[in-house]
Structure formats: structure tokens, C-alpha cells
C-alpha positions as CSV (number, residue, x, y, z in Angstrom):
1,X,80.6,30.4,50.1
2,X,77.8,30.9,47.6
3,X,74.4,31.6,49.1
4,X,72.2,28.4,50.0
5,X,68.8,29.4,47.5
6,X,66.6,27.7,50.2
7,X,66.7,26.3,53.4
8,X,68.4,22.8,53.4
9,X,67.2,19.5,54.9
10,X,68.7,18.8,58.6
11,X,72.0,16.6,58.1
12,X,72.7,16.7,61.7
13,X,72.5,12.9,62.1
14,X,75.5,12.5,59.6
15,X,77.0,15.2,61.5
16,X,77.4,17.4,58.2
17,X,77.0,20.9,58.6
18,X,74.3,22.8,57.0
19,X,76.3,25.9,56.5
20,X,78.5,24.0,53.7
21,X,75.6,22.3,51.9
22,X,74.2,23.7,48.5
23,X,70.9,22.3,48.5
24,X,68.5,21.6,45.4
25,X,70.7,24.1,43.1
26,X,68.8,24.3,39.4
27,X,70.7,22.9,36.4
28,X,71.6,26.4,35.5
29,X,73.5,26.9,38.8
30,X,74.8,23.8,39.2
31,X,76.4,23.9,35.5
32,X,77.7,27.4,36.7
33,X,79.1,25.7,40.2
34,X,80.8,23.3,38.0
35,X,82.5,25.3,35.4
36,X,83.6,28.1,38.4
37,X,84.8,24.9,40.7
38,X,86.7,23.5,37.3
39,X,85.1,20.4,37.1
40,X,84.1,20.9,33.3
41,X,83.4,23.1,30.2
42,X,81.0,23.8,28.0
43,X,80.8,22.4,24.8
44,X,79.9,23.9,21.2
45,X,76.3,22.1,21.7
46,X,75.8,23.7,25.2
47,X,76.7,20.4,27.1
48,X,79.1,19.9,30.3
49,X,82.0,17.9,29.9
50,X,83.4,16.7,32.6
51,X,86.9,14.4,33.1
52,X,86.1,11.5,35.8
53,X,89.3,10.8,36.9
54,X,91.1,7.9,37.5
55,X,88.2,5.8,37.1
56,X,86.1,6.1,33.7
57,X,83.7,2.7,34.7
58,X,82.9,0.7,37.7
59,X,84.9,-1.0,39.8
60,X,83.4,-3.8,41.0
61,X,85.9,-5.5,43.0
62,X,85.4,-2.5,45.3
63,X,81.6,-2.7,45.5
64,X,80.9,-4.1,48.9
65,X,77.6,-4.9,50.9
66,X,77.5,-4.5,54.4
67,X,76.7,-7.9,56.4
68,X,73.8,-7.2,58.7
69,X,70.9,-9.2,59.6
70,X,69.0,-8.1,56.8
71,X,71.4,-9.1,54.2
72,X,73.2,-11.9,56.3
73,X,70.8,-14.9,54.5
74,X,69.6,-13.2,51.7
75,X,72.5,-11.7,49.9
76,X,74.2,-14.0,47.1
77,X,77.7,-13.4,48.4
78,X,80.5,-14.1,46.7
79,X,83.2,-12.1,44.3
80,X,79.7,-9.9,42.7
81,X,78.4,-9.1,46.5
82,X,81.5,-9.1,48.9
83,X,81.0,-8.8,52.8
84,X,81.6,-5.3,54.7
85,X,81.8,-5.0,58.3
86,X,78.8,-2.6,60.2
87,X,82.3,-1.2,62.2
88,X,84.0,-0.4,59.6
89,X,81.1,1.2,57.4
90,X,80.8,3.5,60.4
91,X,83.9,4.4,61.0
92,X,84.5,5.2,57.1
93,X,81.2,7.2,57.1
94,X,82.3,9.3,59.8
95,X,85.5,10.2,57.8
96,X,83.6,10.9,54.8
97,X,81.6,13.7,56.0
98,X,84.4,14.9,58.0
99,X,85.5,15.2,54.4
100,X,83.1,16.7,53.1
101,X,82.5,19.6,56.0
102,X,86.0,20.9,55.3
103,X,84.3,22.5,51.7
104,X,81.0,22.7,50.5
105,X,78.8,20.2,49.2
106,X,75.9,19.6,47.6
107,X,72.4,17.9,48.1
108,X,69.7,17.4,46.1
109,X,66.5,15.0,46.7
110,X,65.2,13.1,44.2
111,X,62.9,10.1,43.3
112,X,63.4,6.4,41.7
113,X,60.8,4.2,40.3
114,X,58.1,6.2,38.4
115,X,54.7,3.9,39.9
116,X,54.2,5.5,43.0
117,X,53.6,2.6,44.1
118,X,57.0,1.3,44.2
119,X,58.5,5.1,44.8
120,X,61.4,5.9,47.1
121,X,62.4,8.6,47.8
122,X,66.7,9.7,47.5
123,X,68.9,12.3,49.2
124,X,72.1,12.6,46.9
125,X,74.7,14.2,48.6
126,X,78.2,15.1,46.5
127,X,81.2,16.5,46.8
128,X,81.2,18.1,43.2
129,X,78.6,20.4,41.0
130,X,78.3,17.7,37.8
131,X,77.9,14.7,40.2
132,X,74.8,16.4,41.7
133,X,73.4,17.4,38.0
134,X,74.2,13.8,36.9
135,X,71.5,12.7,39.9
136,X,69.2,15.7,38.7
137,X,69.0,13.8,35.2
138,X,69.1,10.6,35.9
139,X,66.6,10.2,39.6
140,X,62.9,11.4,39.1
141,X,62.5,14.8,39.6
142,X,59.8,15.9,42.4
143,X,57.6,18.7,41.2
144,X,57.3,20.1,44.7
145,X,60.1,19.4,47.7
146,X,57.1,19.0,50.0
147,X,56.5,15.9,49.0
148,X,60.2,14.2,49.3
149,X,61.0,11.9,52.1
150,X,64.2,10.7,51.5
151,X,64.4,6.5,52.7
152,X,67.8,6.3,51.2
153,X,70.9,8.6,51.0
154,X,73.1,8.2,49.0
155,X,77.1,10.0,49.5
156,X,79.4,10.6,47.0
157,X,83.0,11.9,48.0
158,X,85.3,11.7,45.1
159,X,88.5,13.2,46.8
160,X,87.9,11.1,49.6
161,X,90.2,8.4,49.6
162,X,90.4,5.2,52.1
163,X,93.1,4.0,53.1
164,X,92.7,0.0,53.1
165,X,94.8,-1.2,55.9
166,X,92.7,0.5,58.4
167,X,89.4,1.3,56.8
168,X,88.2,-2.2,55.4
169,X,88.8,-1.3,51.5
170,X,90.9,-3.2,48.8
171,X,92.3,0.3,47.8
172,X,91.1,4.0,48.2
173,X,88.1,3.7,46.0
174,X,85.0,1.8,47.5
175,X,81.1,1.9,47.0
176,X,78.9,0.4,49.7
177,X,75.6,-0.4,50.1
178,X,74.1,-0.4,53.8
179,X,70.7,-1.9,54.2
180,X,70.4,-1.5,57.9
181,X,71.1,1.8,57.6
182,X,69.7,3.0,53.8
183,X,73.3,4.6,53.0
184,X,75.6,4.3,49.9
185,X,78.9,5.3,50.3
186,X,81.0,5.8,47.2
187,X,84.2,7.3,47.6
188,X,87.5,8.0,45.6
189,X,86.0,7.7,42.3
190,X,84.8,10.4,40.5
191,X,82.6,8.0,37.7
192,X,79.1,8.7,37.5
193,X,77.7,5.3,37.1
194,X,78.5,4.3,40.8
195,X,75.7,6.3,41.8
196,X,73.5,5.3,39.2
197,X,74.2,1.3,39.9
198,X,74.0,2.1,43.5
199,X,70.0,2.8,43.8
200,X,69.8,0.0,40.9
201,X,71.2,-2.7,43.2
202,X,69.5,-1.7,46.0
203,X,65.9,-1.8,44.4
204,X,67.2,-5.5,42.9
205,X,67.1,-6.3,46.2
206,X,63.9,-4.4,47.9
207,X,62.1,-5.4,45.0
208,X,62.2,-8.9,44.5
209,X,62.6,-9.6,48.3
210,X,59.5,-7.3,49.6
211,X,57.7,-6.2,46.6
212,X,57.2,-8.9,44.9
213,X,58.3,-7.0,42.1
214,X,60.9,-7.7,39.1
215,X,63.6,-5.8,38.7
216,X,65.3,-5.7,35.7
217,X,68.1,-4.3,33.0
218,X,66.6,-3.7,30.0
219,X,65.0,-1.5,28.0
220,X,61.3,-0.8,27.3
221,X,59.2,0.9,25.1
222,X,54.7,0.9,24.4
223,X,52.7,1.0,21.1
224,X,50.2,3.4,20.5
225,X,47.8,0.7,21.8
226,X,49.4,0.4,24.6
227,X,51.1,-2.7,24.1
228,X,54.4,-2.9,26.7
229,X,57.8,-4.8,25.0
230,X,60.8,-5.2,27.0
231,X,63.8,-5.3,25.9
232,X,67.1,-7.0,27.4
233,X,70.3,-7.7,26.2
234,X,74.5,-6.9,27.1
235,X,76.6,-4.3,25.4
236,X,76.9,-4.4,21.7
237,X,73.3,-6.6,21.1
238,X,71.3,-3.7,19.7
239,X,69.3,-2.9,22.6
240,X,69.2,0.7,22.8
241,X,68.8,0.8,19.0
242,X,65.8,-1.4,18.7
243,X,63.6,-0.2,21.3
244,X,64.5,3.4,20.1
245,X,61.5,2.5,17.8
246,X,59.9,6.3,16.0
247,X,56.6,4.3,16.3
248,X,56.5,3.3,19.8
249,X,57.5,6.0,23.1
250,X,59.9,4.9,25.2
251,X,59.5,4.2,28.6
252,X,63.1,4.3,29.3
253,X,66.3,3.1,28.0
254,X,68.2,0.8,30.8
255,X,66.2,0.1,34.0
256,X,62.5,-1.0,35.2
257,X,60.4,-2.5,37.1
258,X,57.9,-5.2,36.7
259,X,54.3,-4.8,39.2
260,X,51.5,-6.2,39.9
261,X,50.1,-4.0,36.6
262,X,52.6,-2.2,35.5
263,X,56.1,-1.5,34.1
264,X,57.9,1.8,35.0
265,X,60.9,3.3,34.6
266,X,63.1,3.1,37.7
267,X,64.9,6.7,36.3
268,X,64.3,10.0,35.0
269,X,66.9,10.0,32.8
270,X,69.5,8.2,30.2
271,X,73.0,7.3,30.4
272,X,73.4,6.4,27.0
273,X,77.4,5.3,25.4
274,X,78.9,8.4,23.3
275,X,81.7,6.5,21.4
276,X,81.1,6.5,17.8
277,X,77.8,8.3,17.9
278,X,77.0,10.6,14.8
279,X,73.3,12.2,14.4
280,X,72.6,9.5,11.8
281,X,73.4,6.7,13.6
282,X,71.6,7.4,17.1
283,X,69.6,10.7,15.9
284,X,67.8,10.4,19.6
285,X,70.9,10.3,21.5
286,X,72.6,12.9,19.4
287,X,69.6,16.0,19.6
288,X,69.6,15.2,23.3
289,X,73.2,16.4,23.9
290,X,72.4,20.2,24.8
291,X,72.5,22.5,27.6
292,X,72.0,20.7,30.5
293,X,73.1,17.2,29.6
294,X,76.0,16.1,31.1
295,X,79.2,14.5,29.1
296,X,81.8,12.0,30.4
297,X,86.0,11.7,29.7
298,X,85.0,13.0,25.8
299,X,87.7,14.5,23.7
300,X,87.6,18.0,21.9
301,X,88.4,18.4,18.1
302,X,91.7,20.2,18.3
303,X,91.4,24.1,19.2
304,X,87.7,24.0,19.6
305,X,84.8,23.0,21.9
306,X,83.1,20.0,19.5
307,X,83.3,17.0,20.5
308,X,84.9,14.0,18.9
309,X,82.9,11.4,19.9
310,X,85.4,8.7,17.0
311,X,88.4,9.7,20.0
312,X,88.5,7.4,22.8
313,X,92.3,7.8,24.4
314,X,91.0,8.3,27.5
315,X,87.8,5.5,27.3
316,X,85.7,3.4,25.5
317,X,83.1,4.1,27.9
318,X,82.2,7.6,27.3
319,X,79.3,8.7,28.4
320,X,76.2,11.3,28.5
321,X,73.6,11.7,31.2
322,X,70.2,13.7,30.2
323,X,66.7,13.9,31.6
324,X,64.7,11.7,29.1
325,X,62.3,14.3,28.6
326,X,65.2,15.4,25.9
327,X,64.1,12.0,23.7
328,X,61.0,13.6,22.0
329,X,59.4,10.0,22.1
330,X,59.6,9.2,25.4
331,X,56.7,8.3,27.3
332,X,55.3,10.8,30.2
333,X,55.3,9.2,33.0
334,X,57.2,6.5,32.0
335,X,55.2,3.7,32.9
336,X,52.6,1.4,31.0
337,X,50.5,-1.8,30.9
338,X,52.3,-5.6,31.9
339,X,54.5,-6.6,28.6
340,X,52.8,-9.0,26.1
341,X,55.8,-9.6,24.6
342,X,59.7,-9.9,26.0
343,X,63.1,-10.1,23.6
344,X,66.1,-11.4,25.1
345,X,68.9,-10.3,22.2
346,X,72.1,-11.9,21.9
347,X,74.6,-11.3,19.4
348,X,75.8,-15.0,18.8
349,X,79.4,-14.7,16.9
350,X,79.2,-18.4,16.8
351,X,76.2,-17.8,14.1
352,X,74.2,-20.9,15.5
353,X,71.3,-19.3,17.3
354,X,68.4,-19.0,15.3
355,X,67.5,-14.8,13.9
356,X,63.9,-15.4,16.2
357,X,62.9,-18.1,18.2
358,X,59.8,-18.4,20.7
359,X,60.7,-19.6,24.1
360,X,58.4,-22.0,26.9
361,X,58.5,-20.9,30.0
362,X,61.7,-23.2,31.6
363,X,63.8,-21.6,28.3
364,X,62.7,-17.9,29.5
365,X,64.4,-19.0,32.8
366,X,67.3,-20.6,31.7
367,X,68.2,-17.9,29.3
368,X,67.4,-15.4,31.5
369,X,69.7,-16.9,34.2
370,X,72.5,-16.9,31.6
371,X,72.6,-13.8,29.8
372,X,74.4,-14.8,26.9
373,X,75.9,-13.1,24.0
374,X,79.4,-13.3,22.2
375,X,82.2,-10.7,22.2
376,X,84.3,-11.0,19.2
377,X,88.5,-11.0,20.7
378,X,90.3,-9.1,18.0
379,X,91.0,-9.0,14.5
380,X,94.8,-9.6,14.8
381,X,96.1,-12.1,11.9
382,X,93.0,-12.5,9.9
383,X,91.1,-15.5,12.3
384,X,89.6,-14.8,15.4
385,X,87.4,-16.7,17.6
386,X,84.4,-15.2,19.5
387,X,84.5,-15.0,22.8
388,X,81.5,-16.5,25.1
389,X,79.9,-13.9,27.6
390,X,77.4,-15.0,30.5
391,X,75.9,-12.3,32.9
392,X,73.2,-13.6,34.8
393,X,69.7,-12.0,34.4
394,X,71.7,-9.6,32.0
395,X,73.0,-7.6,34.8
396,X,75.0,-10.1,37.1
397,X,77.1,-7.4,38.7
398,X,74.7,-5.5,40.2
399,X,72.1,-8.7,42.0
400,X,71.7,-8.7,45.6
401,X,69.8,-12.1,44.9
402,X,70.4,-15.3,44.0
403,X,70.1,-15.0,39.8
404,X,67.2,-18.3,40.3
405,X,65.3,-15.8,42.4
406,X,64.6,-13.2,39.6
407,X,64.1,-16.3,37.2
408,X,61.6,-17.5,39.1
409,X,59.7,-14.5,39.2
410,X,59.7,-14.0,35.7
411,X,58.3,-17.3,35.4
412,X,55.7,-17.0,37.5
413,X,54.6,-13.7,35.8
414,X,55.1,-15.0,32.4
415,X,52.5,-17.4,33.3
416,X,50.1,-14.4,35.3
417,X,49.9,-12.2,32.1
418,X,50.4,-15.1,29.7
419,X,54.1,-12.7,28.1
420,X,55.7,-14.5,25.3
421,X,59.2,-14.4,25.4
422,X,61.4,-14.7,22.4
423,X,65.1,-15.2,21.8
424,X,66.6,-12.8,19.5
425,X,70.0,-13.2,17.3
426,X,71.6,-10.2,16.4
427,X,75.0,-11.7,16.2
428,X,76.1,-13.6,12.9
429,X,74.4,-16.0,10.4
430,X,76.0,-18.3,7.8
431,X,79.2,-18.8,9.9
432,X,80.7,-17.7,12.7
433,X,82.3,-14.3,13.0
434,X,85.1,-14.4,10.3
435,X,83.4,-16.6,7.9
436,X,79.3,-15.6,8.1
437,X,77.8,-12.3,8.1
438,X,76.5,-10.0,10.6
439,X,72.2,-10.4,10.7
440,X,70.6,-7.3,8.9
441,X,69.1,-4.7,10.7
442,X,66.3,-4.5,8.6
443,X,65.6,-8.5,8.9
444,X,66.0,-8.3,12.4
445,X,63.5,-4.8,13.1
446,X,61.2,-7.2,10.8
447,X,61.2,-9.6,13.1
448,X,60.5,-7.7,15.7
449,X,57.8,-5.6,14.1
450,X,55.8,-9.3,13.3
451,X,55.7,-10.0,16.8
452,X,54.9,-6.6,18.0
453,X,52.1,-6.6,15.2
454,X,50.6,-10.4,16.2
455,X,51.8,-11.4,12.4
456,X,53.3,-14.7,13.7
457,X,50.1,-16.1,15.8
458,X,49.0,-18.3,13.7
459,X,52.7,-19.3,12.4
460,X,54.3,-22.7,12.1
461,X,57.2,-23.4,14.2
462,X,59.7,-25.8,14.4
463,X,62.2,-26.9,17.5
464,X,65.5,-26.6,17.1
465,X,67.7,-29.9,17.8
466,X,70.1,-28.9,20.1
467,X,68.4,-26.1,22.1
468,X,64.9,-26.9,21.9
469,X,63.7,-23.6,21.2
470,X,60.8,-23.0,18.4
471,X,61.6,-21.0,15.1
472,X,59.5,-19.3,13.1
473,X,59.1,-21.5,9.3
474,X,58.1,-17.5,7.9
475,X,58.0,-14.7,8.9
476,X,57.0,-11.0,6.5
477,X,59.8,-9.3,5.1
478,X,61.9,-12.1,6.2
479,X,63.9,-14.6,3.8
480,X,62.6,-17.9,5.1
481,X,65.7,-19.6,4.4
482,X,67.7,-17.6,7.2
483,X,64.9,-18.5,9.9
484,X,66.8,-21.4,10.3
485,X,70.3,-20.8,10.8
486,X,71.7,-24.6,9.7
487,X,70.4,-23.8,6.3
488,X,72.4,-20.7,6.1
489,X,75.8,-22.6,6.7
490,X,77.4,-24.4,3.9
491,X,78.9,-26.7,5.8
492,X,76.1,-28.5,8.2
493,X,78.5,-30.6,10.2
494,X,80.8,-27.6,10.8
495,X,77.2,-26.0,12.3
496,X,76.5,-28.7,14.5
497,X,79.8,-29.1,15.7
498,X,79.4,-25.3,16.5
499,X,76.7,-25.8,18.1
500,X,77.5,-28.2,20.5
501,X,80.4,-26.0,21.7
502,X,77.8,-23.6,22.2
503,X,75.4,-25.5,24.2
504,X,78.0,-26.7,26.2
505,X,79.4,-23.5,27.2
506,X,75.5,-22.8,28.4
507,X,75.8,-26.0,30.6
508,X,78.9,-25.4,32.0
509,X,77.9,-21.7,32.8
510,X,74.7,-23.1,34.0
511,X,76.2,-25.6,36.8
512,X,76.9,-22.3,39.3
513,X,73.0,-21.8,39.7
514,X,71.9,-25.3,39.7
515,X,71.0,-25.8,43.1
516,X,68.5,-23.4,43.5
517,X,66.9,-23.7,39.6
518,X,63.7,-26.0,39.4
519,X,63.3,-28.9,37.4
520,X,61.3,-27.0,34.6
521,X,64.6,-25.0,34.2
522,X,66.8,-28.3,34.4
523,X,64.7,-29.6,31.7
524,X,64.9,-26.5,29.0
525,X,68.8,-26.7,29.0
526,X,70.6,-28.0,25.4
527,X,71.3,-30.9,24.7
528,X,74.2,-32.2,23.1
529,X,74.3,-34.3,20.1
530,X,77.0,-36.9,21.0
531,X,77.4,-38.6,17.6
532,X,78.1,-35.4,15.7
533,X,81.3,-36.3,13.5
């Protein structure tokens, strides 16, 4: 057993034993723990990489929430939030650290939400070396231990495995989420992002329901005038590229918080996608992979230690965790003013969403409470048709809530700070995928940049028939012709009728929040042109 470097927190009421916990170990030592254990090696740019197992993403069909009387009328249950006995959580807990006293383990406290306002503070306790650094890089560090009071723990036992006819699980893998209690329980999974997505649903909940606070997926990043934009948007929209901005700082790359004044990072790190990346396409992402950064299920060149981030046999979703100290831009703390301006982006591969449009305040809602963008199937055969992607509030999987709760509360602080919200189209113009092209990234960062810059105040804009929502008639460094996206089709009644299959996909999508959305969010929905031929 290696020597504890200073005297651990009491774990008696989990009925773990102190003698097997490693407590607060440096990144040095926990690398070391990690590469002796063999959970990893070193790569040619001083990273750990490290295979997760069976499971190299979420699982969310074996994401559970205990039902309690604090979650019993609160929680939107359903196949996102699925029901978990108190009697059982015990009983698994109980196994779990029986588990984990059989070897040692490690512990590390740690903060989320960088306005100490909103802080709370996190006991990670794992049953391997790189899960514990992944928490060092992605939780707020505390300067001194002193001030640490752990609210929630959080348990991580990868080996662990449940066995589902007696313990309450679909199969041996679970994560759980315990608000009576304060505990996440993740077991037989080895994948990182369970405890990252653990402390982000449960502050989707605390939030919202006790703060008064929005939670949210996105990214954000501050001007040198201290200007705050937000930016949200699903896999493959351009998020982390566009609020990677040289000019502004970023306040963080994938989760915040919305205050009374402020926005703040809810992490002290990134997790940021490795597949495909090259210095020149994400230099940010690339300089931060060094010692001390963590890699995911990556693949070496043959006979060496560089990694090829172009081989993905064993995922698509690999992954690096850093402390975002290691992005030379990033804002210290990372928090700043209210927004003045949000972007929801979408990559429409139907091409009928307009490159920038402004939205009222019931649009902000409803396209917040849809999260749409377009995933393109395949390219098998020449043709293919994009596929339509809704994820509520742009991060369905991991709300607590009803999606018409976090809506609301973005309307009512769009109206507060008077925040424009704007619909962004990073998807395809002139066509749909197949037949029109992808949007520019230049056009699209121009966009952006005119907002940012308060170049389209005093700009005429015009309401789009089906959708309602207002486009810019110019915009700087912009072709006018393509703020419009009808004029960039040459066949207008192939457009409508594309649009119209759009819109209705919204509407159907729509009908599973109706009942809680108001009547300003009723009203901002498309509407179909019947007589389109």
C-alpha cells in the first residue's frame, strides 16, 4: 500500500476504510498510480492514455434517479429519468464500498460552479488512478483543503458489477443519482463522462428548482469589454470552434450557469472530442494535450507512442480531459457579466434555415425546447437524406426538469437583461445536403462577429414565411443574397416543400412538451403553408 501523503477525510459513514484510501494525490502521483496500476501509458506528448473499457460513451438507459420525496413531483420521469428504489440504492451502495475496501481507492475533493455563490462543494471517490485525475481536471480545484465541504459525493467503481436480478439494474453497469442522500453511484463502466454528466444533472436540477438559476449546455466566451455570448448547439454544429474565438477568453467550453449577474463555468476543465483533430484544425485543443491531460480509447501510430487521432476502431468518441488553464485564452475565474447576446447553431442539412436570424422571445423558447439540428445518414449510393435530431434545451439526456421549465427561465431572463437571441445555420445552403453546399466558415464567423460588434442594430429585417423568425437584409462581409436562404435554391418550390417537412418535424417534436409550454411559445411555432404545390 503506498503511503497516504496527508490525512484523509473520515469515510466512516460509507463504511469505507481510511487505511485503503489515497487522498488528494497530485497529478504527478496520480499519473504514476496509473501507469504502475496499468491503467495507461504515456504518450510521445506527455499525455495519459487510458482504455475505458467496455463502455467508451454513456449509457443512458442505465442512468437512473432515485424516487424520493424530493424528486417524487419534480422529476420529468420517463425513458431520460427512470425511477430507482431508496432500498435498492442502499443495498447497492453498501456492496460498492465493500468493493472498493478489498483494494485501495482514491479521493479527491473538489469544486463545481465557479460564482461562489452557486459553489458546491464534491468528494470524488474512484476505484482507479486516471478516473481521480479526470475529476482533478475537470471539477474546480480548491487552493487550500480547508475550505472544502463536500455536499455531494460522488462513487465511481468500475470493476464493480451489479447483478440486475437482485440489485435493481438493467445490466451490471448503472449510474445513480440520489438527492435525498447527495450520492452518485456509477458502477461497471470505466467511461469518464458518467462522472462528468453526473454533477451536470444534478446542478440542472438544484439550479433551476432552488436557485433560480439556469443551467445550461453550451459554451461561452467574453470580449475584451466584457461582453458575455453564449453559445449552444449538438455535436457537429460548430460550437466548440466558434466560441474558440483568439479575440475573446473563454469562459469554458461545455457547461454554465446563468445568475442573478453572472455566468460561470460550472467546471475547471475541458473534455473536448479527439477524432480527427490536427494542430491546424483545433490549435487550442491540440497544445493542450501534455503532461497532465488525460486521453480516452486513442490509438498509437504503429510501434510508437504518437497518437493517431484519424484511427477510431475502438470509438468515435475519443476523448481528452485537461484543466482549462491549458487553453491560453481562457478566462481566470471563469465567470463574467449576464450575456447580451445568445446563438443557438444548428446545422440544417435540409438547407432551409436562414445563415442568421434574430429571434422574439416565444422563438427563443420554442427553439430552445427543441434543440434542433440535422445529422446527415450516410453517403451509401450517391443520395442520402438528412436525418432530423431534437434534444431538448440541447442537452435532453441529462434534465431533471421538465424541458418548459428551463424555457421558461430563459424567457424570463431574456426579458431581465433584455439578451437577443439569434438562430444560427451552420448546416447547408442552396439545397439540402447532396445537392447545396455546406455554409462557409468565414460567412458564418462574419455573422457572428456583426452581432458581437453591434453592426446589425440598426439593420433591416425581414420574417421568414414559414418560421416567423427575422433575417438580416445585410449584413458586412456577408453576400446578401445568401441571407435569405430561398434565394439560394434554384428551385423555390422544391424549398418550400422542404420547408414544410421541416416545420412539421418541429411540430410533431413539439407536441411532447405542449402541456406545460405557454401560449407565447404556442404562438412562435411554424406554420405550414398548405397550398404549396
Amino acid at each position: 500500500m503506498n503511503k497516504v501523503l496527508m490525512p484523509g477525510p473520515d469515510l466512516s459513514w460509507l463504511n469505507l476504510g481510511n487505511d485503503h484510501a489515497l487522498y488528494q494525490l497530485s497529478v504527478p502521483e496520480l499519473i504514476e498510480e496509473a501507469v504502475r496500476n496499468g491503467e495507461g501509458t504515456l504518450t510521445s506528448a506527455g499525455a495519459l492514455a487510458v482504455d475505458t473499457g467496455k463502455f467508451t460513451g454513456r449509457s443512458p438507459k442505465d442512468r437512473f434517479i432515485v424516487l424520493d420525496d424530493i424528486t417524487r413531483d419534480t422529476v420529468w420521469w420517463g425513458d431520460i429519468n427512470i425511477r430507482f428504489s431508496p432500498s435498492d440504492f442502499d443495498s447497492l451502495l453498501s456492496k460498492v464500498c465493500s468493493h472498493l475496501n478489498q483494494n485501495k481507492f482514491y479521493v479527491r475533493d473538489a469544486f463545481a460552479c465557479a460564482d461562489e455563490t452557486y459553489r458546491i462543494g464534491i468528494r470524488v471517490i474512484t476505484g482507479t488512478a486516471y478516473q481521480n485525475l479526470f475529476a482533478c481536471n475537470l471539477f474546480l480545484r480548491p487552493e487550500e483543503l480547508e475550505t472544502t465541504h463536500p455536499e455531494w459525493t460522488i462513487i465511481a467503481a468500475p470493476d464493480f458489477f451489479a447483478d440486475p436480478s437482485t440489485d435493481g439494474t438493467r445490466q451490471a453497469n448503472f449510474s445513480i443519482l440520489n438527492f435525498s442522500r447527495k450520492i452518485i453511484l456509477i458502477g461497471g463502466t470505466g467511461y469518464t463522462g458518467e462522472i462528468k454528466k453526473g454533477i451536470f444533472s444534478v446542478l440542472n436540477f438544484i439550479l433551476p428548482e432552488q436557485r433560480h438559476t439556469l443551467s445550461m449546455h453550451c459554451s461561452a466566451n467574453v470580449g475584451a469589454k466584457g461582453d458575455t455570448a453564449i453559445f449552444f448547439g449538438l455535436s457537429g454544429t460548430g460550437k466548440t470552434t466558434l466560441s474558440a474565438d483568439p479575440q475573446r477568453s473563454l469562459i469554458g467550453d461545455d457547461e454554465h450557469g446563468w445568475g442573478e449577474n453572472s455566468v460561470f463555468n460550472f467546471e475547471g476543465g475541458c473534455y473536448a472530442k479527439c477524432a480527427d483533430l490536427t494542430a491546424e484544425k483545433e490549435p487550442e485543443i491540440h497544445a493542450a494535450i501534455r503532461f497532465g491531460a488525460m486521453l480516452e480509447n486513442v490509438n498509437y501510430f504503429s510501434g510508437s507512442r504518437e497518437v493517431d487521432y484519424s484511427n477510431i476502431e475502438k470509438t468515435e468518441n475519443t476523448r481528452v480531459a485537461y484543466p482549462i488553464h491549458y487553453i491560453h485564452n481562457a478566462a481566470v475565474p471563469s465567470i463574467a457579466a449576464v450575456p447580451g447576446n445568445i446563438f443557438f447553431l444548428t446545422a440544417d442539412a435540409f438547407g432551409v434555415l436562414p445563415p442568421l436570424s434574430k429571434l422574439t422571445r416565444g422563438q427563443a423558447m420554442f427553439h430552445f425546447i427543441s434543440g434542433y439540428t440535422a445529422k446527415v445518414a450516410g453517403t451509401e449510393a450517391g443520395i442520402t437524406e438528412p436525418q432530423v435530431t431534437f434534444s431538448a434545451c440541447f442537452g435532453k439526456a441529462f434534465l431533471p426538469l421538465h424541458p418548459a421549465k428551463y424555457a421558461a427561465l430563459l424567457g424570463e431572463k431574456m426579458d431581465k437583461h433584455q439578451v437577443n437571441v439569434w438562430l444560427v445555420n451552420t448546416g447547408w445552403s442552396g439545397g439540402a445536403y447532396g445537392e447545396g453546399q455546406r455554409m462557409k466558415l468565414s460567412h458564418t464567423r462574419a455573422l457572428i462577429t456583426a452581432v458581437l460588434e453591434g453592426e446589425l442594430k440598426a439593420a433591416k429585417f425581414k420574417a421568414h414565411p414559414v418560421f416567423g423568425i427575422l433575417m438580416p437584409e445585410a449584413c458586412p462581409g456577408v453576400p446578401s443574397e445568401i441571407l435569405d436562404p430561398r434565394n439560394t435554391w434554384k428551385d423555390k418550390n422544391k424549398y418550400d416543400l422542404k420547408t414544410n417537412e421541416l416545420a412539421k418535424a418541429f411540430i410533431e417534436n413539439f407536441g411532447q412538451f405542449g402541456e406545460l409550454a405557454t401560449g407565447e411559445i404556442w404562438e412562435s411555432i411554424p406554420k405550414v403553408v398548405e397550398n404549396t404545390v
